[in-house]
Structure formats: structure tokens, C-alpha cells
C-alpha positions as CSV (number, residue, x, y, z in Angstrom):
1,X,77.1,144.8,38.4
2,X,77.2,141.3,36.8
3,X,77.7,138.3,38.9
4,X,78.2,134.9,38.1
5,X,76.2,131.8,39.5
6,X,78.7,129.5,40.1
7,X,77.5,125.7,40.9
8,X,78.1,124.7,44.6
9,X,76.2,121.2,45.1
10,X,74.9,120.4,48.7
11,X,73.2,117.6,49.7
12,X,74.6,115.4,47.4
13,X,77.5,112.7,46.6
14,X,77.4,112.9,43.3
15,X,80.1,114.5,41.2
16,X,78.2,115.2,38.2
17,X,74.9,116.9,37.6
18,X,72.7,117.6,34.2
19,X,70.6,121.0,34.5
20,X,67.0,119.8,34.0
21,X,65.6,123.2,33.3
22,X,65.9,126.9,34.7
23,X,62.5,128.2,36.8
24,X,63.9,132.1,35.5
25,X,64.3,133.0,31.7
26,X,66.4,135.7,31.4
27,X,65.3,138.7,32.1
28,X,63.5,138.1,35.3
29,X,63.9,139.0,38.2
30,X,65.2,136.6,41.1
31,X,65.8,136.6,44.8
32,X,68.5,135.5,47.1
33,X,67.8,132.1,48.3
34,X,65.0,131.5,45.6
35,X,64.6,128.7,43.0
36,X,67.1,129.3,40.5
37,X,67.2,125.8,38.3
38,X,66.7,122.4,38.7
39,X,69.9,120.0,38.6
40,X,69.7,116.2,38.2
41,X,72.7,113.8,39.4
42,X,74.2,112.1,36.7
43,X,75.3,109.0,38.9
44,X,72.1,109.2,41.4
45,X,69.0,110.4,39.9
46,X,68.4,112.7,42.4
47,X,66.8,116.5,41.8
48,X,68.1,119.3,43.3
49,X,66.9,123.0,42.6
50,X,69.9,125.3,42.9
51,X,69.1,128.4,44.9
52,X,69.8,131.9,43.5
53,X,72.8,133.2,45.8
54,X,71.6,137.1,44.8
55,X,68.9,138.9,44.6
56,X,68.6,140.7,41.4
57,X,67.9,140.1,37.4
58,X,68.8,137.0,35.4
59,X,70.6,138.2,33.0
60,X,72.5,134.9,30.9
61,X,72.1,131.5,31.2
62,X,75.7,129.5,30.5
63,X,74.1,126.6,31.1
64,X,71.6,125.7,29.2
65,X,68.7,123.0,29.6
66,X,71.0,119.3,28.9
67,X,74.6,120.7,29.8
68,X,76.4,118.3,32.0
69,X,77.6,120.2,34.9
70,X,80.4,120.0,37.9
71,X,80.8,122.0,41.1
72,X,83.3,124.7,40.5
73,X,81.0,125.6,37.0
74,X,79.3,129.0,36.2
75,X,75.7,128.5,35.4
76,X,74.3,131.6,34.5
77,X,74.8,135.9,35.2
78,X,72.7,138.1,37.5
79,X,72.7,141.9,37.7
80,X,72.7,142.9,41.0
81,X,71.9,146.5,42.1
């Protein structure tokens, strides 16, 4: 079953975010909890790597490497067993 990564920011003030670059090409696999992506704050400057919330197998990347990005904003698809 597909399941959307949805953007939930912690840690940070900003309201904005650019995706620096995703640590899983499609395709692999991923674990809950593990490195997902890498987000930068527009406003801030500050890195933060975005946490896959399933365990499972990347499956599409919505956002790609550049996109501005808000909370609320799917990111990418995993296939969960």
C-alpha cells in the first residue's frame, strides 16, 4: 500500500524549507525513523534531515532536489507492506 510522506517540520521556526537532496533514490528501501532527505530553511539556514515515518520502499519523490516546500506538503511515496 502506497503512503505519502507528508512534511511535518520540528525543531524549527521557519515556515519555509528548500529540499537539499534525498539520501533514498527511488527504489530503495527505507526504515521508520531513518534519514529520508535533507531540508534547508529558507528564512534560517538551518539543515534538517526529515525522517522516514514508515518502513518500507521509496517509491516517488514529489519533491524533487530545489522545490521550495511548506509543512502540510507531500514529499515523496513509500510502499509499505
Amino acid at each position: 500500500m502506497l503512503k505519502d510522506v507528508v512534511f511535518q517540520p520540528t525543531g524549527a521556526d521557519a515556515s519555509m524549507f528548500a529540499v537539499s537532496y534525498w539520501k533514498v533514490d527511488p527504489g530503495g528501501g527505507v526504515s521508520e525513523g531513518g534519514g529520508l532527505l535533507v531540508v534547508e530553511s529558507v528564512e534560517e539556514k538551518v539543515a534538517l534531515v526529515v525522517p522516514s515515518p514508515y518502513t518500507g520502499v521509496l517509491r516517488e519523490v514529489v519533491a524533487r532536489t530545489g522545490r521550495t516546500i511548506s509543512a502540510g506538503d507531500v514529499l515523496g511515496r513509500i510502499d509499505v507492506p
